[in-house]
C-alpha positions as CSV (number, residue, x, y, z in Angstrom):
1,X,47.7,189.7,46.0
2,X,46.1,191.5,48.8
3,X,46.1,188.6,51.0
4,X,49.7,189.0,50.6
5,X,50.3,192.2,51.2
6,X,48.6,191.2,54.9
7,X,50.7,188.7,55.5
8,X,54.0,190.8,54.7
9,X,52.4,193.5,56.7
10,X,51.3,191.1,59.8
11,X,54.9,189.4,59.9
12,X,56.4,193.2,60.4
13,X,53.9,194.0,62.6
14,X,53.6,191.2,65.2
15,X,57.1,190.6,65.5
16,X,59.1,191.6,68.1
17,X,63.0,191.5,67.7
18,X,63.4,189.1,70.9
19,X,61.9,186.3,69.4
20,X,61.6,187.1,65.8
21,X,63.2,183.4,65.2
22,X,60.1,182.3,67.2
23,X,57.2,183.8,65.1
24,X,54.4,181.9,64.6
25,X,53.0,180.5,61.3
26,X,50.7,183.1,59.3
27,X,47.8,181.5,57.5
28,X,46.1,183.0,54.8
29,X,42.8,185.1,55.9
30,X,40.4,182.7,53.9
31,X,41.9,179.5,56.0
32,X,41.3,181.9,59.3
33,X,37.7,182.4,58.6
34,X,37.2,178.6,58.3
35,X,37.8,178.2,62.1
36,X,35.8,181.5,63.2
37,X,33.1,180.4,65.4
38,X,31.5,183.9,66.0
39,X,32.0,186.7,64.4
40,X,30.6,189.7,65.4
41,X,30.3,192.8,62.6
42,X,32.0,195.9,63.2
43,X,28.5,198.7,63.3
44,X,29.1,201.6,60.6
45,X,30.1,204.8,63.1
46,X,27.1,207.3,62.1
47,X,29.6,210.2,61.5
48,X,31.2,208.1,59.3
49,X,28.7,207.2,57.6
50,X,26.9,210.2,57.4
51,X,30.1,211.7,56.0
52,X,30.2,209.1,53.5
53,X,33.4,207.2,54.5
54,X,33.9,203.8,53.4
55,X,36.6,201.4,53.2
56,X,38.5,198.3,54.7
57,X,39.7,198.1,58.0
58,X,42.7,195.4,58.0
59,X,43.2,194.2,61.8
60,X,46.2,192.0,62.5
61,X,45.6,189.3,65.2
62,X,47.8,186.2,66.5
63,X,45.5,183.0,67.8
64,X,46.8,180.7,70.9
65,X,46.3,177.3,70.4
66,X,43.2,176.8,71.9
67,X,42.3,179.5,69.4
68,X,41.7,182.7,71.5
69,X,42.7,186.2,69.8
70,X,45.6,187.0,72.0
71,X,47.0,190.6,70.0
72,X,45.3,192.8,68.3
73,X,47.4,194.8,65.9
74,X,45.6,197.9,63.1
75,X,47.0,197.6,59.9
76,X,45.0,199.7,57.6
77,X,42.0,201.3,57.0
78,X,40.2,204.6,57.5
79,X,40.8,206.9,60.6
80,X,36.7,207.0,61.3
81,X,36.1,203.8,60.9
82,X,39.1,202.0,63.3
83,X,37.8,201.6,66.6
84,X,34.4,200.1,65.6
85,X,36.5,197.3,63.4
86,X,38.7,196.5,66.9
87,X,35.9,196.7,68.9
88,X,34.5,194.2,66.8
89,X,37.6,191.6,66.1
90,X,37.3,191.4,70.0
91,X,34.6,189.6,70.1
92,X,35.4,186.7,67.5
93,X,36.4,183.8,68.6
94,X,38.3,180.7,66.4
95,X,38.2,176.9,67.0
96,X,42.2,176.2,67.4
97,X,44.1,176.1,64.0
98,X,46.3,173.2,62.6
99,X,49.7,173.1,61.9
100,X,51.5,170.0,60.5
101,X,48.5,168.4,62.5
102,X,49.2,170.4,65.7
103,X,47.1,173.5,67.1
104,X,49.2,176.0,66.9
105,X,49.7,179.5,67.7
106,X,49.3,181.3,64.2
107,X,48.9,184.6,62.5
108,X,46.0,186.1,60.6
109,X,43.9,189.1,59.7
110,X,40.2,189.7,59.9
111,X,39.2,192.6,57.0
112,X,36.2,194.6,57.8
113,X,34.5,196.2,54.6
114,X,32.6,199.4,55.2
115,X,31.1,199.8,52.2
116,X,27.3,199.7,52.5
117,X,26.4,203.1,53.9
118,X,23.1,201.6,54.7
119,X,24.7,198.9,57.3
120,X,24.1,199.0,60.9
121,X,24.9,202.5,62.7
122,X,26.5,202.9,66.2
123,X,24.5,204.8,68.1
C-alpha cells in the first residue's frame, strides 16, 4: 500500500500542467532498485541522531533513458533528516529502464530508512 501512496504522490509531484498528458511511466520502487547500479546511503546527521530522530525519507526522482536521475523531488520524511537523504539520491545511478521493451524515461522513488541510530554519522 505504501508503494502506492508514492506513486499517487510522485504523479502529483512531478507533473507539470504543460505536459501533464506527457508524463512518464511510474514504476513501482522495488522494479527501480533492480536497475540501481550504485547506491550510495544517506549518513545519519549526528544531531539527528543524537536527538533520537528516525524515520523514512521518501525522495521522488524521474530517470532519462539512459538512466540518469534527472529531478529530484522530497516527498516525505523528517525535517533533520532531509538533506542527507538528497544528498545521497544524487549520487545513485540506474542502468536505463524498459518500457514495452523501450528505455524509457520513467518515475520512481528511492526511500531512505533512518532507523538504526547506530548507522553512519555525518560529521
Amino acid at each position: 500500500m505504501r508503494t502506492s501512496l508514492v506513486q499517487l504522490v510522485l504523479i502529483g509531484l512531478l507533473a507539470s500542467p504543460a505536459i501533464a498528458q506527457t508524463q512518464p511511466p511510474t514504476v513501482p520502487v522495488k522494479a527501480l532498485m533492480e536497475h540501481a547500479t550504485h547506491q550510495e546511503k544517506a549518513l545519519y546527521p549526528a544531531i539527528a541522531k543524537a536527538a533520537h530522530i528516525t524515520g523514512d525519507v521518501v525522495v521522488g526522482v524521474e530517470l532519462d533513458e539512459t538512466g540518469k536521475v534527472t529531478k529530484y523531488v522530497l516527498i516525505s520524511g523528517p525535517e533533520m533528516l532531509r538533506s542527507n537523504a538528497i544528498d545521497a539520491a544524487k549520487q545513485w545511478t540506474f542502468s536505463p529502464v524498459e518500457v514495452d521493451g523501450k528505455a524509457s524515461t520513467v518515475r520512481s522513488a528511492i526511500i531512505f530508512k533512518f532507523h538504526d541510530l547506530y548507522a553512519s554519522t555525518s560529521e
